[in-house]
N, C-alpha and C positions, 0 to 999 in steps of 0.2 A: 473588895466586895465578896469575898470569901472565895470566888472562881481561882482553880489553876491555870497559869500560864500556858500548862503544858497541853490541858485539853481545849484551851483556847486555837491553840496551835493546831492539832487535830481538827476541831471545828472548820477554823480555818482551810486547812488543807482540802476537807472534806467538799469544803462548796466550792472550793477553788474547780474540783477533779469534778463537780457536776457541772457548773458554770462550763467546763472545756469541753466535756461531751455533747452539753447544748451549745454550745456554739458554735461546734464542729461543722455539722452541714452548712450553716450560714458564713462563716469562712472561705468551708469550700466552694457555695456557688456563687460567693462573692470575687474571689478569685479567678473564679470561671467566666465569670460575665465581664471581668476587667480582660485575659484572654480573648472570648469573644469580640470585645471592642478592637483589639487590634490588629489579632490577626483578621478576623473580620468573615470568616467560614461563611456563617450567614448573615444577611443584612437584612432590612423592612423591605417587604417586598417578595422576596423571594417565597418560592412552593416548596415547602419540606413537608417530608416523612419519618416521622421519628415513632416506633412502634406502630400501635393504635391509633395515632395521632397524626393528622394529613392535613394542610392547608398552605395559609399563606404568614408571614412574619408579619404583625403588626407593630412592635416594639420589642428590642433587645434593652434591657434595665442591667441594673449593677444584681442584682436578685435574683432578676426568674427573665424568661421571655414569653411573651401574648403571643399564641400564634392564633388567627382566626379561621374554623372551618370552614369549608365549602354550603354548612349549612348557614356560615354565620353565628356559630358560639364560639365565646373566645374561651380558650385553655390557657393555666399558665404552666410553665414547663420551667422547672429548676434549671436552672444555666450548668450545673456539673451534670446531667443527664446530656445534654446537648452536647458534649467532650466524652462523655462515657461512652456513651450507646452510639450505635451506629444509624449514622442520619444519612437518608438521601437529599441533597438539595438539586432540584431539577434548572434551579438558576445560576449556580455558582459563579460560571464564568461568562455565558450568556444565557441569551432566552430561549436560544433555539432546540427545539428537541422533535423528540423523532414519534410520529403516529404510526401504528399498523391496524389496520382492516381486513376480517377474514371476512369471505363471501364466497357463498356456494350458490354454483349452479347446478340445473340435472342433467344428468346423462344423456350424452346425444346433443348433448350444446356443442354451438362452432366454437371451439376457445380458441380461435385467433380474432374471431367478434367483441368474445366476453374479452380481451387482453385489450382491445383494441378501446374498445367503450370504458374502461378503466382507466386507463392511459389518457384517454381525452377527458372525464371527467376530473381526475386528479392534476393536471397538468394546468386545467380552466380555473382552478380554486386561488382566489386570490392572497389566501393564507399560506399559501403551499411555494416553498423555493422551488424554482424551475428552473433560473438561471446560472444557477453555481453546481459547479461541477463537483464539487467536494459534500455537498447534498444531494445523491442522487434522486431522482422518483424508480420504485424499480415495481412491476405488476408481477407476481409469483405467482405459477402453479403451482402449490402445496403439495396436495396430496388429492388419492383416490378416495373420498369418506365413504361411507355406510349406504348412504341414498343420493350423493353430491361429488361435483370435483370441488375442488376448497381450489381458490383465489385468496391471494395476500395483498393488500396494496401496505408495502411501505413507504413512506415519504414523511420529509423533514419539516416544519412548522415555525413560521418566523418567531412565534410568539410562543410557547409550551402552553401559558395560559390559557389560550382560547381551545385546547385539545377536544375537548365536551364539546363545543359548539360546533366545529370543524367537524366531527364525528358525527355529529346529528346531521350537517347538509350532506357531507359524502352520501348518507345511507340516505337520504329523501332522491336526491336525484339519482344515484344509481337504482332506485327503484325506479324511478320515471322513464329511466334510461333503457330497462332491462324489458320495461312492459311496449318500451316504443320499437323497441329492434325484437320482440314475442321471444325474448329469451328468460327461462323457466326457473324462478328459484323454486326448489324440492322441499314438499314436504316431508318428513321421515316418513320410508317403508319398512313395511316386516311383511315376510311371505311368511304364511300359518299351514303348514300340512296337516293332517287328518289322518290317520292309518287307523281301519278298521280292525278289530279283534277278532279274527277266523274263530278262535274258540266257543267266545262269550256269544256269538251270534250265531254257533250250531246250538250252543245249549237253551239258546232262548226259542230255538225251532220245536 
């Protein structure tokens, strides 16, 4: 047909080397998601963090993996990102994970009340381990803040999922709890001084 061999052969080569560059990422997170499957890092289910990106696994594919947000939009996330990047999974081995709560009272509170009403509220939570000693509940004193003492409640959560929810009851009843024993959460203060101008106020005599 009057063509060369030679730059047949060229041609050839030529799509061979773009064909292998496009195919390249699909390789790799084909590969990546056959990993995935057996070592098995994360599974459907589970709460990851990968960048930007926060929710729960809907499906691991040979491709990509669906993770659904917390708002309920689904992402798909290339499976070689999921091996590349550094992912937190808050489920990996169980469910259990750990909440903290700060809480400021004001100065001149009893804090063996405020320690005391913390301890009973966190202890009463049905989501909250109490009985295992390898999760403790512990009530911190923080620190001195600005216009507050800071309280910490740490404690461990049978479920890491329900953390949002668990978080909203602590703060409703330790509010209940704080106005029923008249103990004062602070709003921020600032003292404002005034120094007159001895000069500016003979000259204006």
């Amino acid at each position: 047909a009057g063509f060369s061999v030679q730059n047949l052969a060229l041609i050839a080569g030529a799509f061979s080397i773009g064909i292998g560059f496009g195919l390249q990422n699909i390789v790799s997170n084909f590969v990546s998601g056959l990993i995935l499957l057996i070592e098995r890092p994360i599974k459907r289910g589970d709460w990851i963090v990968i960048g930007n990106t926060e929710g729960f696994v809907k499906n691991v594919n040979i491709r990509a993996t669906e993770i659904q947000t917390f708002d309920r939009a689904d992402i798909i996330v290339p499976n070689s990102d999921l091996l590349t990047n550094q992912v937190t999974n808050w489920m990996l081995n169980d469910s259990i994970g750990r909440i903290k709560l700060m809480v400021g009272v004001a100065y001149g509170s009893d804090s063996d009340k405020v320690e005391s009403v913390l301890s009973d509220i966190t202890n009463q939570h049905p989501d909250i381990i109490t009985d295992d000693p390898k999760y403790p509940c512990q009530i911190l004193f923080w620190a001195f803040g600005d216009s507050s003492l800071n309280f910490e409640i740490r404690a461990f959560l049978k479920d890491i999922a329900t953390i949002n929810r668990v978080r909203s009851e602590l703060n409703f009843q330790i509010d209940a709890a704080f106005r029923k024993h008249n103990i004062e959460i602070p709003f921020p203060q600032r003292d404002l001084h005034i120094r007159s101008d001895a000069t500016r106020s003979n000259n204006n005599d």
